[in-house]
N, CA, C and O of each residue as an XYZ file, in Angstrom:
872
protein
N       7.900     33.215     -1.468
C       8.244     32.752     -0.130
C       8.302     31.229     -0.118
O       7.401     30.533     -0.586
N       9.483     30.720      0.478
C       9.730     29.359      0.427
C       8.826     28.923      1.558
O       8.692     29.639      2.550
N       7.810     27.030      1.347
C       7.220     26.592      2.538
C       8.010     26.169      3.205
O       9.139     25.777      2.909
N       7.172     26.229      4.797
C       8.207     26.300      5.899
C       7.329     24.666      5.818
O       6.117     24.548      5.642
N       8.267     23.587      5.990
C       7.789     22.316      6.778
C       8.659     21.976      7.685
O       9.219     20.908      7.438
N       8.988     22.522      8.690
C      10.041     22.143      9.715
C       9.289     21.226     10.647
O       9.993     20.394     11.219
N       7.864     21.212     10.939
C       7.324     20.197     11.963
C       5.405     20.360     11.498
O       4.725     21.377     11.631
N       5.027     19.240     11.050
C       3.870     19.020     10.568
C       3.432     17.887     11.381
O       3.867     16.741     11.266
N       2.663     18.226     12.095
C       1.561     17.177     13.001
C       0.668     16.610     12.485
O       0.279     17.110     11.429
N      -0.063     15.306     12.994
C      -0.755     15.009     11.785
C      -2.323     15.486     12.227
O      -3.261     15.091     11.535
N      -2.563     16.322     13.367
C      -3.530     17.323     13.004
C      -3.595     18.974     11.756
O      -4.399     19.879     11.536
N      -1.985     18.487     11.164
C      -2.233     19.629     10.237
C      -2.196     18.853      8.634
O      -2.324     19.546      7.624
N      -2.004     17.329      8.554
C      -1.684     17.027      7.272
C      -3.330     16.563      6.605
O      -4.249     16.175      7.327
N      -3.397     16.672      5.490
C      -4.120     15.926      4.515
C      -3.551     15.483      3.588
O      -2.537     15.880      3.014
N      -4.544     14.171      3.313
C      -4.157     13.018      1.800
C      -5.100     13.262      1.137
O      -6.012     13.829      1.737
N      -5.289     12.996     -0.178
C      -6.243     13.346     -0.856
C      -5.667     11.725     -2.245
O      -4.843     11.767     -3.159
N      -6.279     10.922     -1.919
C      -6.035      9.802     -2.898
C      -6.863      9.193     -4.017
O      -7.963      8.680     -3.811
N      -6.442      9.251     -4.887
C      -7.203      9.141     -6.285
C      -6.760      8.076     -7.087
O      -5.596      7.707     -7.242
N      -7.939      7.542     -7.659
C      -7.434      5.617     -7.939
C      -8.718      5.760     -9.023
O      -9.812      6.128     -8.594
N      -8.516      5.432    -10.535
C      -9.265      4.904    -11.642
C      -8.458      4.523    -12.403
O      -7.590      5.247    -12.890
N      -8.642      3.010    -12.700
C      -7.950      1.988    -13.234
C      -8.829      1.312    -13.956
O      -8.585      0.638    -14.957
N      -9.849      1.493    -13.448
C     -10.844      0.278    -14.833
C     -11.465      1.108    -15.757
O     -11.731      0.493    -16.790
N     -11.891      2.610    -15.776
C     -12.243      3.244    -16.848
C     -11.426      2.858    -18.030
O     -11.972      2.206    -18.920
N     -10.230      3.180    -18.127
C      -8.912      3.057    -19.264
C      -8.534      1.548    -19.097
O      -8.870      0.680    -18.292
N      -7.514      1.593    -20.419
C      -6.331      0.240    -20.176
C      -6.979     -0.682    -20.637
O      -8.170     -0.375    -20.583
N      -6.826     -1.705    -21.087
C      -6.951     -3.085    -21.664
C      -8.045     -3.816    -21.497
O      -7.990     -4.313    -20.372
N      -9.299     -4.223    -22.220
C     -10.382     -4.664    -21.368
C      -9.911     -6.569    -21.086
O     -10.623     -7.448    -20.602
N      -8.506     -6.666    -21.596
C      -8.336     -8.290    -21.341
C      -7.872     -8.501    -19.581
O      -7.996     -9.491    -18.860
N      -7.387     -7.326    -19.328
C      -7.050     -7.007    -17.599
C      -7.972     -6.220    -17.049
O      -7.578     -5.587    -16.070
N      -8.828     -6.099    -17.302
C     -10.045     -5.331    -16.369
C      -9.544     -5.806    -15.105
O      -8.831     -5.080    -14.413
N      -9.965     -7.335    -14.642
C      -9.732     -7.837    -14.075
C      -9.252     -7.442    -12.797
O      -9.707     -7.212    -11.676
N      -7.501     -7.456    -13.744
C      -6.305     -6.789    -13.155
C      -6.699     -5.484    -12.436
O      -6.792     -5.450    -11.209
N      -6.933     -4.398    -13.223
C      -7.113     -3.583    -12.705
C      -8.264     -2.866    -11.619
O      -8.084     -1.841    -10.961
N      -9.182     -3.512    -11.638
C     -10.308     -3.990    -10.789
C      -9.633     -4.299     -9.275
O     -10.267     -3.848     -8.321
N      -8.853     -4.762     -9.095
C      -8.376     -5.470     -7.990
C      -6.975     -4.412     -7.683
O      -6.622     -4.166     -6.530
N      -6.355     -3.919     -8.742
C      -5.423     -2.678     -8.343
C      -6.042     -1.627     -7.694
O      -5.626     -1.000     -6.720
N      -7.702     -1.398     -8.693
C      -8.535     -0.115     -7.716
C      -8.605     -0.066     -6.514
O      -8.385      0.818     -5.687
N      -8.994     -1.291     -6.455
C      -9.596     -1.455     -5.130
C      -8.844     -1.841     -3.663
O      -9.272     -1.550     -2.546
N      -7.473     -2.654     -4.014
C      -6.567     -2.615     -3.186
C      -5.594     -1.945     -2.808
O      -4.987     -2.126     -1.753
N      -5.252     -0.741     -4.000
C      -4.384      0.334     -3.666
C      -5.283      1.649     -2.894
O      -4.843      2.724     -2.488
N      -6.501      1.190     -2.870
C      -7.277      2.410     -1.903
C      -7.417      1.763     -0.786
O      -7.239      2.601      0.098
N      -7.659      0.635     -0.266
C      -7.725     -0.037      0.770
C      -6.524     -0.506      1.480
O      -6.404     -1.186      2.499
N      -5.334      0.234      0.380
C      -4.076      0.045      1.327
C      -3.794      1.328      2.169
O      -3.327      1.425      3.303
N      -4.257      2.395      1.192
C      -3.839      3.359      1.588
C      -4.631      3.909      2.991
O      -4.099      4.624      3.841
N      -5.613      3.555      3.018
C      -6.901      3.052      4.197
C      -6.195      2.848      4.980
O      -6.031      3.819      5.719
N      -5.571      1.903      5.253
C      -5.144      0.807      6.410
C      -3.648      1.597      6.741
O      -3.353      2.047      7.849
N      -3.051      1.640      5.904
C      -1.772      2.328      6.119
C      -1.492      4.103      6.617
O      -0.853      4.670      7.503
N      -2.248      4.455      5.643
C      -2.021      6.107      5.733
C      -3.332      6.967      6.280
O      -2.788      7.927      6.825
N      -4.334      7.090      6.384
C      -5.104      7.205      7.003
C      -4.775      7.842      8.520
O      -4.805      9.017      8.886
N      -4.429      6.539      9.313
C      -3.937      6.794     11.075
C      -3.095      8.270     11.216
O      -2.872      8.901     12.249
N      -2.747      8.562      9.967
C      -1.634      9.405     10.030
C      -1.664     10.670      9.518
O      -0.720     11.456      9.435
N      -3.343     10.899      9.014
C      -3.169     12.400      8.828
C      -4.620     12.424      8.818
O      -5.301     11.554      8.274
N      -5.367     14.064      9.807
C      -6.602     14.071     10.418
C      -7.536     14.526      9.463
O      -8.648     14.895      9.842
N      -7.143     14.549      7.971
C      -7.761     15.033      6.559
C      -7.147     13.912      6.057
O      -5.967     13.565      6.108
N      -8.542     13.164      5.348
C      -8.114     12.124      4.269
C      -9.411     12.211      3.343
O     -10.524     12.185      3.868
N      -9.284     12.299      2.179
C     -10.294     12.262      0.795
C     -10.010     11.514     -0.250
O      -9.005     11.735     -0.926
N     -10.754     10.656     -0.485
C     -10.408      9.773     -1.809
C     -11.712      9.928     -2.787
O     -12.925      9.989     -2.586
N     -10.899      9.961     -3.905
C     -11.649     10.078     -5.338
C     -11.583      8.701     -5.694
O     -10.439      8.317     -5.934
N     -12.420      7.908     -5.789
C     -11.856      6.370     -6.391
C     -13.175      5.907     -7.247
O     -14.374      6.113     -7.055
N     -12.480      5.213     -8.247
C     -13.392      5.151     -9.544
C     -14.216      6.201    -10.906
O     -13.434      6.808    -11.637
N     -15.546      6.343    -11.143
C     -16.381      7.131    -11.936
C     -15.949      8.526    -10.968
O     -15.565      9.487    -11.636
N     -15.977      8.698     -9.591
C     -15.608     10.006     -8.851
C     -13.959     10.540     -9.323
O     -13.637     11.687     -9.013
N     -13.192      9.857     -9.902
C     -11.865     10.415    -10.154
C     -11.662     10.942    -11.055
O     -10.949     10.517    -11.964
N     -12.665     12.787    -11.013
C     -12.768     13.087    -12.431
C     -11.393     14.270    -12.426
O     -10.600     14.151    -11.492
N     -11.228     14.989    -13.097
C      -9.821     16.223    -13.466
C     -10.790     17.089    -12.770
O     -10.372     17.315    -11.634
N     -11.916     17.659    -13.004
C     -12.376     18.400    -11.871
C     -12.809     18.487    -10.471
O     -13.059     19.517     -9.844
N     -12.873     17.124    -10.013
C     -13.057     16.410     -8.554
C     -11.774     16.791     -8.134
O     -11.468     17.475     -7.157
N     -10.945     16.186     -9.116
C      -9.407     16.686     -8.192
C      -8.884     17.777     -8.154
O      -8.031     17.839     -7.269
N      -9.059     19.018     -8.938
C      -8.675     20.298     -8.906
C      -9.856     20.773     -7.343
O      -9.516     21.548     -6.449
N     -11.001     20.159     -7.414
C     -11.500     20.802     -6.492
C     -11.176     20.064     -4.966
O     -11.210     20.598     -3.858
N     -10.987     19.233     -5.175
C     -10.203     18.438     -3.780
C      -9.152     19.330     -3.121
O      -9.164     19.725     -1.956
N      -7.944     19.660     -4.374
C      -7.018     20.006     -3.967
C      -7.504     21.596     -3.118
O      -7.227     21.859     -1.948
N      -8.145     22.342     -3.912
C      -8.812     23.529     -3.911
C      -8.901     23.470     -2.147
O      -8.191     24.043     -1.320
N     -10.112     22.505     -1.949
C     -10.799     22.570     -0.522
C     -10.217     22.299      0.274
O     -10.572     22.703      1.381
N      -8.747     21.291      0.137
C      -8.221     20.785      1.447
C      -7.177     22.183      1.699
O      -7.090     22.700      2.812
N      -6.324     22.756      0.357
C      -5.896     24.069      0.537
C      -6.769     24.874      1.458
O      -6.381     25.393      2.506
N      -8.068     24.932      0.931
C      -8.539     26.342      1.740
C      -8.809     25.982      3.222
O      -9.218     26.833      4.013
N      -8.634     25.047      3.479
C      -8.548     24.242      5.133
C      -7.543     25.279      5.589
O      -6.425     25.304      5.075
N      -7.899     26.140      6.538
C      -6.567     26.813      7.748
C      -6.109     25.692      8.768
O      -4.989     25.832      9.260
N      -6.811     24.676      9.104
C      -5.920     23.831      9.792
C      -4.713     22.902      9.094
O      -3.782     22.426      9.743
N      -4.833     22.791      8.163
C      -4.216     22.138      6.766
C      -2.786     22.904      6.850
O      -2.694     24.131      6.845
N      -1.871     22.163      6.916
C      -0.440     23.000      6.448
C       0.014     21.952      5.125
O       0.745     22.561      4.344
N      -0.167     20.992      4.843
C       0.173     20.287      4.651
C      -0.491     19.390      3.285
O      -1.272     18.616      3.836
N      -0.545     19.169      2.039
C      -1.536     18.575      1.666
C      -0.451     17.875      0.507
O       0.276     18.480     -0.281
N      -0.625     16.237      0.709
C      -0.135     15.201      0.426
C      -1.129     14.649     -0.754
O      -2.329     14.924     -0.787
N      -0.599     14.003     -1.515
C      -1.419     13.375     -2.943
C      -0.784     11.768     -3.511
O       0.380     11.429     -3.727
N      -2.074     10.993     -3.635
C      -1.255      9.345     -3.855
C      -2.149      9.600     -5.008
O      -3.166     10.282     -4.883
N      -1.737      8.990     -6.286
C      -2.267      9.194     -7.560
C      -1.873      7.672     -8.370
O      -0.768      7.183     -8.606
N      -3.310      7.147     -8.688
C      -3.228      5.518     -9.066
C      -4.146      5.799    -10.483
O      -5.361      5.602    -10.454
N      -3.438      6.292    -11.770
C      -4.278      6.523    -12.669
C      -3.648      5.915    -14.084
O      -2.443      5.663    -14.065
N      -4.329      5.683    -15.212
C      -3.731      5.201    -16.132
C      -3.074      6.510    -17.197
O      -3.855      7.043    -17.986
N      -2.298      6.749    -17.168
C      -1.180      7.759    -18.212
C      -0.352      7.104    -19.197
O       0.109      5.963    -19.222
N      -0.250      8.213    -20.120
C       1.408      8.446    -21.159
C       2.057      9.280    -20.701
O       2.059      9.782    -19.577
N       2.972      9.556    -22.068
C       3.368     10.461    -21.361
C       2.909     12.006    -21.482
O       2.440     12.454    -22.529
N       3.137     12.984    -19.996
C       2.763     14.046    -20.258
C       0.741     13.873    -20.053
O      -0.064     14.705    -19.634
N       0.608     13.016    -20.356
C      -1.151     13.293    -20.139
C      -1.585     11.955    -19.267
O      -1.073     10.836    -19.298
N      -2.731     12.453    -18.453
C      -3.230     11.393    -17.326
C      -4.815     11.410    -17.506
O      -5.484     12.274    -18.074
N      -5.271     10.183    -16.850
C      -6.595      9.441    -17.377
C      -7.113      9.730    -16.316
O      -6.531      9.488    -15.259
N      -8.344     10.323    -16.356
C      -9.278     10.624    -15.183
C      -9.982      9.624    -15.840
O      -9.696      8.838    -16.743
N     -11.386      9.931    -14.891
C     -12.504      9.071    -15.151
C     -13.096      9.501    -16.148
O     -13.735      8.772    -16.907
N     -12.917     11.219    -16.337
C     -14.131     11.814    -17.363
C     -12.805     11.718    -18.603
O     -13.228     12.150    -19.676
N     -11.846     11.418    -18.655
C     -11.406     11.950    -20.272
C      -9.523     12.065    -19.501
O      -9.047     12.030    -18.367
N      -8.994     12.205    -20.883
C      -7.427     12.466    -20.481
C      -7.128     14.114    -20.060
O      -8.056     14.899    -20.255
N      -6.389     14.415    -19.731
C      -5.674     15.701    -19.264
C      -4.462     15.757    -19.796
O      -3.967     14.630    -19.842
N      -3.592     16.804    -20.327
C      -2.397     16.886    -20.418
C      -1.891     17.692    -19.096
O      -2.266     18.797    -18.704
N      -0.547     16.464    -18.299
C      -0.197     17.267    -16.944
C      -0.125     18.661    -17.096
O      -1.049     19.312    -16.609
N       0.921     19.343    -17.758
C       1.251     20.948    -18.212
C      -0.043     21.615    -17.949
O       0.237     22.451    -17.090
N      -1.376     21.713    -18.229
C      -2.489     22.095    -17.791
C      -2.780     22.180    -16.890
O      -3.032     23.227    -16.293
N      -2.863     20.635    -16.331
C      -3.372     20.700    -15.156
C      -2.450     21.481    -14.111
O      -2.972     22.157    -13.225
N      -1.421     21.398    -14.208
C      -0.294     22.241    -13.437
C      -0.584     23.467    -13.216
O      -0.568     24.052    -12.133
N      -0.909     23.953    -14.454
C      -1.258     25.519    -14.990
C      -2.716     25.857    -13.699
O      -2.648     26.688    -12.793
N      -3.501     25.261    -13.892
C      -4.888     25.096    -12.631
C      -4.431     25.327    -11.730
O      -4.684     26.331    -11.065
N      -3.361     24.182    -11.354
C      -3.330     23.646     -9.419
C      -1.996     25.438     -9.237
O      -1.969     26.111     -8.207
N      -1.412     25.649    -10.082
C      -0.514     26.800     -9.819
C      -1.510     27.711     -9.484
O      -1.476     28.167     -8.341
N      -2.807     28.240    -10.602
C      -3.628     29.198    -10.337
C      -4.273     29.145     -8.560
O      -4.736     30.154     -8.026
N      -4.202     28.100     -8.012
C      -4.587     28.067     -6.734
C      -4.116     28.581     -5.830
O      -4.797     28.734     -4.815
N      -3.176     28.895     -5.871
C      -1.871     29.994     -5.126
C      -1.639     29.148     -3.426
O      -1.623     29.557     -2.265
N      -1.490     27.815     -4.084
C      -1.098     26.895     -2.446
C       0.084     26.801     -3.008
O      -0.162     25.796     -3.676
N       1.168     27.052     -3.265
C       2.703     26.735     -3.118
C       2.960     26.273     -1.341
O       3.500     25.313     -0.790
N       2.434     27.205     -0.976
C       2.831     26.704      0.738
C       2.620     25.938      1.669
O       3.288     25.698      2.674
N       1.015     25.288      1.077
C       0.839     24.219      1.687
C       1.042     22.517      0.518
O       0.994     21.435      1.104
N       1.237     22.542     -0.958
C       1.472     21.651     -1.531
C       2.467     21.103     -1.418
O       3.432     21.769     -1.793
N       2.812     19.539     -0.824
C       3.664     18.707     -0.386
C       4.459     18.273     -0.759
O       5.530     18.787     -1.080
N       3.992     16.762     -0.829
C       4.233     15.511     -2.064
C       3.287     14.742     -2.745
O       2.179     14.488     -2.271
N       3.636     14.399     -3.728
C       2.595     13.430     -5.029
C       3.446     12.176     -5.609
O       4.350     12.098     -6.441
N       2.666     11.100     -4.696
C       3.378      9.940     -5.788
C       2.616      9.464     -5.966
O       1.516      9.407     -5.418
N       3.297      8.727     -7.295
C       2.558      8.454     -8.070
C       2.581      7.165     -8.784
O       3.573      7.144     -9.512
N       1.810      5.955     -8.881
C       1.963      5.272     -9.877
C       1.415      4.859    -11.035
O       1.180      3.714    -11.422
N       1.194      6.128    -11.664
C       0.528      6.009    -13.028
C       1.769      5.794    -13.814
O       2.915      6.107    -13.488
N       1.311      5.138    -15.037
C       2.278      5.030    -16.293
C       3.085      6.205    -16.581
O       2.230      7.021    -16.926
N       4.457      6.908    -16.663
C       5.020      8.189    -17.375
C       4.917      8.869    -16.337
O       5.197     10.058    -16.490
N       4.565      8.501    -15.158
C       4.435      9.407    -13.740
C       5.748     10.442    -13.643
O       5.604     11.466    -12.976
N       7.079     10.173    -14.331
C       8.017     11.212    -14.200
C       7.725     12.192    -14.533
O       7.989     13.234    -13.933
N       6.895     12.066    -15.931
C       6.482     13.228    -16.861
C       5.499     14.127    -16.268
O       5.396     15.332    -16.497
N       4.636     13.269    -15.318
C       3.722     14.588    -14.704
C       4.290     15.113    -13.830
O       4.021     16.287    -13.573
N       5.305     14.379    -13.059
C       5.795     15.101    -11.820
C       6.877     16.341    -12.024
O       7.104     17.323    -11.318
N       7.269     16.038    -12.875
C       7.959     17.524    -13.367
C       6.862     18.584    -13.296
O       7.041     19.561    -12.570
N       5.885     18.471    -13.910
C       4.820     19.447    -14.329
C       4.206     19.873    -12.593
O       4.473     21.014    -12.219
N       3.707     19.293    -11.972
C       3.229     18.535    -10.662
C       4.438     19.859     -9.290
O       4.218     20.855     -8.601
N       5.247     19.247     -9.510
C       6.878     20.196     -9.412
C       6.006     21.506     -9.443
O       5.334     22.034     -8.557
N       6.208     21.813    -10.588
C       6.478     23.090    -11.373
C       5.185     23.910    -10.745
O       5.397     25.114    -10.603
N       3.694     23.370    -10.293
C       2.768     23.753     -9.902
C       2.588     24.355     -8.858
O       1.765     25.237     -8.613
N       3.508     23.802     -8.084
C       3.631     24.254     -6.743
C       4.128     22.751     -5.501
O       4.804     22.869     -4.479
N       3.563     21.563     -6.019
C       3.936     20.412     -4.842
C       5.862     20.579     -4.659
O       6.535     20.939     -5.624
N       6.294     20.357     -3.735
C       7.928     20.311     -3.026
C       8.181     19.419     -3.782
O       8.943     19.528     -4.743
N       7.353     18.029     -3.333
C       8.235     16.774     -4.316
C       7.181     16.257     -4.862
O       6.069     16.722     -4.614
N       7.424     14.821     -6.006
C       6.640     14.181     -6.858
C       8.045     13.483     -7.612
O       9.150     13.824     -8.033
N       6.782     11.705     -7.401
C       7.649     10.807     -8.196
C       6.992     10.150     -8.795
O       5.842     10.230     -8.364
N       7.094      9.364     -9.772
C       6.974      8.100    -10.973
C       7.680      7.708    -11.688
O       8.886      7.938    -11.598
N       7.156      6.997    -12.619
C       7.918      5.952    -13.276
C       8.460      6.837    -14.564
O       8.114      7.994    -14.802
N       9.194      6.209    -15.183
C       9.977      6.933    -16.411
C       9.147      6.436    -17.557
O       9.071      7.147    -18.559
N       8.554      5.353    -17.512
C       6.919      5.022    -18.759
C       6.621      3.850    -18.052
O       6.653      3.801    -16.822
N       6.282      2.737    -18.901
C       4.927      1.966    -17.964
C       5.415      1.412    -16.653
O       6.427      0.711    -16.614
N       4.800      1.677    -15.706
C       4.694      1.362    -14.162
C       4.225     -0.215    -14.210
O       3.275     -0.515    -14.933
N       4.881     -1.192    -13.453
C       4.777     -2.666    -13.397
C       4.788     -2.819    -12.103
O       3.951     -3.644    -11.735
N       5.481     -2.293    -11.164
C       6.048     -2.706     -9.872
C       5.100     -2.340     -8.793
O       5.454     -2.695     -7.669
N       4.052     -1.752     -8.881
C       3.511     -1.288     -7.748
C       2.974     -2.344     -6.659
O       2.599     -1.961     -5.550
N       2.961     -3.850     -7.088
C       2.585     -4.657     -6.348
C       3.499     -4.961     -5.177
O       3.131     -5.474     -4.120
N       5.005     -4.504     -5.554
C       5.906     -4.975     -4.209
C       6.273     -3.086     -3.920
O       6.676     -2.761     -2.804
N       6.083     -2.007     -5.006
C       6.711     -0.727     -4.244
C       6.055     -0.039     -3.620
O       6.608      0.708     -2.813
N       4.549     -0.031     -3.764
C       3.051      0.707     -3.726
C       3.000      0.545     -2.021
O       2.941      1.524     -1.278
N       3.038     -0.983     -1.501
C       3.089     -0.920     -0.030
C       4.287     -0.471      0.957
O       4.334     -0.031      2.105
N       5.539     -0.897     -0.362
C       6.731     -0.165      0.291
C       6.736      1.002      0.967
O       6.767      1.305      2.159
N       6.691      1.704     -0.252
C       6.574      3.008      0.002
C       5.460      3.995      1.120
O       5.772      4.929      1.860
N       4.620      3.604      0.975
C       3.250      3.710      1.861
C       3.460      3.341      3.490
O       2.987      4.034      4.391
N       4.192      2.220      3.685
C       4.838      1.873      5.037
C       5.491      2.819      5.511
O       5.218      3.477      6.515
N       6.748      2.971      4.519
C       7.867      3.513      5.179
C       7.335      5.273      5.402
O       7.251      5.835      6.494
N       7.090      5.767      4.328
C       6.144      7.470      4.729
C       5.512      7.563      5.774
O       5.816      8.437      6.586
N       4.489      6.693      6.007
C       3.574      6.593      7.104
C       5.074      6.772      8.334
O       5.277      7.741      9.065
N       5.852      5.622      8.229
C       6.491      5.294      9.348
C       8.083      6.656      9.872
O       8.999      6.637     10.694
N       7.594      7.615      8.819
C       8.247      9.096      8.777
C      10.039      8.383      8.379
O      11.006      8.551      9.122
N      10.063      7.770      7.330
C      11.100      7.724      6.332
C      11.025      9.036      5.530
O      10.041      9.775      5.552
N      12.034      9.241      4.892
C      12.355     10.451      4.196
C      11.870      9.806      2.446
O      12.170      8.657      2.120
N      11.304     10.512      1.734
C      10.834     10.084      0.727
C      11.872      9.103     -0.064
O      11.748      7.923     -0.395
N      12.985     10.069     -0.250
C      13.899      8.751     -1.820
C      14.079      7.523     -0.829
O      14.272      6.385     -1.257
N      14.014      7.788      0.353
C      14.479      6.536      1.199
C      13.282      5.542      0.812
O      13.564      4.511      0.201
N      12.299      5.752      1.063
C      11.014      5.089      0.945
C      11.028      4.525     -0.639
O      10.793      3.325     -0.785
N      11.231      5.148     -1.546
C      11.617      5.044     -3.112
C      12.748      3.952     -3.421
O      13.038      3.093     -4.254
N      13.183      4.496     -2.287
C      14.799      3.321     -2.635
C      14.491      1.928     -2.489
O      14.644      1.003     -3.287
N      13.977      1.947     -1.194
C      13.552      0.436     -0.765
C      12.161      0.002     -1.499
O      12.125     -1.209     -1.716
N      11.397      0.479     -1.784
C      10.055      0.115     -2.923
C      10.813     -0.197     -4.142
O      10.427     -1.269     -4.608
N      11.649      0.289     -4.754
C      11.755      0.366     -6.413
C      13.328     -0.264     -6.279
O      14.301      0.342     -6.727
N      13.418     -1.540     -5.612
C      14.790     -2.086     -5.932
C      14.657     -3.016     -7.024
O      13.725     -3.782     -7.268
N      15.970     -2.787     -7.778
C      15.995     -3.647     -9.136
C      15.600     -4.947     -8.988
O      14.690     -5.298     -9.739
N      16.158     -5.986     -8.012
C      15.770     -6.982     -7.371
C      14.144     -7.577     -7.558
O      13.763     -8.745     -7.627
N      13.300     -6.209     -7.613
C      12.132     -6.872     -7.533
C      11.721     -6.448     -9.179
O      11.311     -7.139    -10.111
N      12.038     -4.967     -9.059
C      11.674     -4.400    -10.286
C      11.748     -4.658    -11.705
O      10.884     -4.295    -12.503
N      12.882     -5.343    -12.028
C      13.418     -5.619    -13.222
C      12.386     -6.930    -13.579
O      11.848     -6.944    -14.687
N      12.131     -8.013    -12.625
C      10.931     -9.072    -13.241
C       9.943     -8.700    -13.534
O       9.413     -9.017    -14.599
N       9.389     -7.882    -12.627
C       7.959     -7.130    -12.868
C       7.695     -6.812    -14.189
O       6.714     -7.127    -14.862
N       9.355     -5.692    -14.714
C       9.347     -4.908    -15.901
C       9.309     -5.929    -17.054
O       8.880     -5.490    -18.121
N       9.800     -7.596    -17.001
C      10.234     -8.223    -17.798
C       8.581     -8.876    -18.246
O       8.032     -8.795    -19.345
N       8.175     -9.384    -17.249
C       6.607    -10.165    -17.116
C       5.578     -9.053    -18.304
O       5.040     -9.454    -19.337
N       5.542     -7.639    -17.768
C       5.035     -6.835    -18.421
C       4.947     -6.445    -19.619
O       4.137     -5.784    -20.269
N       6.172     -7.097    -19.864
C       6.812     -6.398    -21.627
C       6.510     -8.183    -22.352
O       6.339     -8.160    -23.571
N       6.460     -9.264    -21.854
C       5.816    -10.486    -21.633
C       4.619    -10.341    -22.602
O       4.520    -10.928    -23.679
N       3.589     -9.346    -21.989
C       1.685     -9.416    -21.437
C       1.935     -8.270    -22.733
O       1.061     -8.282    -23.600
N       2.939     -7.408    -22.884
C       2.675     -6.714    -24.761
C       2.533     -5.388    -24.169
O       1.565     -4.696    -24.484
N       3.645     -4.858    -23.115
C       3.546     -3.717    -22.684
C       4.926     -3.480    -22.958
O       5.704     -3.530    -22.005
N       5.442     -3.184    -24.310
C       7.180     -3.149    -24.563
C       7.840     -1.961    -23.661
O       8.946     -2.012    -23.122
N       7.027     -1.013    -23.624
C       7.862      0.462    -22.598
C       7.914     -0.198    -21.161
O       8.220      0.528    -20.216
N       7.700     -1.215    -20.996
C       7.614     -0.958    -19.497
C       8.704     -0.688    -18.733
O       9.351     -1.726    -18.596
N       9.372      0.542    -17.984
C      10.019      0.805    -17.201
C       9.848      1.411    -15.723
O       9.997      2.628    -15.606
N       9.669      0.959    -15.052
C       8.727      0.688    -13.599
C       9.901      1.742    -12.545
O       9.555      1.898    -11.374
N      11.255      2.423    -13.023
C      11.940      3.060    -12.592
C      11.815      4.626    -12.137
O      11.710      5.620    -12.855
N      11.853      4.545    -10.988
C      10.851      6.050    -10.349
C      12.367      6.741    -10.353
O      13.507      6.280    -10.296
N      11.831      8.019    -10.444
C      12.910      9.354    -10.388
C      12.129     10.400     -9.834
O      11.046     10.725    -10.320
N      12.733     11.049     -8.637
C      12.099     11.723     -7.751
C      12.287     13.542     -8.474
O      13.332     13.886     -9.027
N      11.172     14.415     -8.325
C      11.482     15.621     -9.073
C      11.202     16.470     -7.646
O      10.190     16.452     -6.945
N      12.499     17.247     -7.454
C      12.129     17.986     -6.328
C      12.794     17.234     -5.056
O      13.514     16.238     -5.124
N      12.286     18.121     -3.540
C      12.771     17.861     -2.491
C      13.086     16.037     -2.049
O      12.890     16.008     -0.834
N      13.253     15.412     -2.252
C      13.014     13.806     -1.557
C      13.391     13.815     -0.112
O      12.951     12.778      0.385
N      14.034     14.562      0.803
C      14.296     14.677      1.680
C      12.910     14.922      2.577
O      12.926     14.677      3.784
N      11.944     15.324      2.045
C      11.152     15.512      2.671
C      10.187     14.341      3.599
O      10.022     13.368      2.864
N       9.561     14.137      4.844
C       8.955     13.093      5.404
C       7.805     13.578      5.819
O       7.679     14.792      5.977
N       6.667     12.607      6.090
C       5.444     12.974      6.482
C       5.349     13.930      7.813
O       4.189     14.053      8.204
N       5.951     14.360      8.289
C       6.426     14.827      9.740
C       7.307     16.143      9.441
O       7.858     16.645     10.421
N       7.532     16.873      7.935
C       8.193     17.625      8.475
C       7.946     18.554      6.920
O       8.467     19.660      6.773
């Protein structure tokens, strides 16, 4: 049975946002990523929050592969819940993603979040982990409508991360929100600076898997 999202209130939506960036990755950017943790959860705070009456964040040592299977688990088994939305700020390759406790290969985890039998209430997942395309296929395949990331290393989230987050909140239709976050304009320096700092894959270019038509509202 296909999900019905024809009108989602935001007494029926949940977010469930997950951010570990300083476990993994480079200890010469801790730094860096220290300040990505902590401001991509405090954006999502300020921004997305107002807008749906279920919000849960996993952020830091708490952003384990089983915190989030069980997140997803509990906000599913919510009957007021139609709706359950996912922002994912983690360090990946491709095909496998960095919790706090250890890596995951997506295909697995997919295999889990499918065993949960929410096809009907799983949403959207974006994402800006590294190879984020690669999970979102998998992500897809689990049961979420839509899911996006990058095609390998993610650079841009400093000008697309709020983009995108605005415009959803502000009930834009997802690729729309994608479009205006991930313009070459900004993207291509980001990607250049990055590959700069000794990150040669960096391609910061999101590709949406699944519905993009979809908006927080529907």
């Amino acid at each position: 049975m296909c999900p019905d999202f024809r009108s989602i209130g935001k007494n029926e939506r949940a977010l469930l946002v997950v951010s570990n960036m300083v476990t993994y990755g480079r200890s010469d950017l801790k730094w860096l990523y220290q300040f990505i943790e902590f401001s991509g959860a405090a954006l999502a705070d300020m921004i997305l929050r107002p807008r749906y009456q279920t919000y849960h964040k996993l952020i830091g040592a708490a952003a384990t592969k089983s915190a989030f299977i069980e997140a997803i688990a509990s906000l599913g088994a919510d009957d007021s819940v139609k709706a359950v939305d996912v922002i994912l700020m983690l360090h990946g390759f491709d095909g496998v993603l960095c919790f706090a406790d250890g890596e995951s290969h997506s295909v697995i985890l997919a295999d889990e979040i499918s065993a949960l039998n929410l096809e009907s209430k799983l949403r959207m997942l974006y994402s800006t982990t590294c190879y984020g395309k690669s999970h979102a296929i998998d992500f897809v395949a689990a049961g979420f409508q839509t899911a996006c990331g990058s095609i390998a290393t993610n650079a841009n989230a400093a000008t697309e991360y709020p983009t995108v987050l605005t415009m959803w909140a502000a009930g834009s239709k997802l690729k729309n929100a994608i479009a205006a976050g991930d313009l070459p304009l900004t993207r291509q320096p980001q990607d250049l600076s990055a590959k700069a700092m000794g990150f040669g894959d960096a391609n910061s270019t999101k590709e949406i898997i699944g519905d993009g038509n979809i908006t927080i509202k529907t």
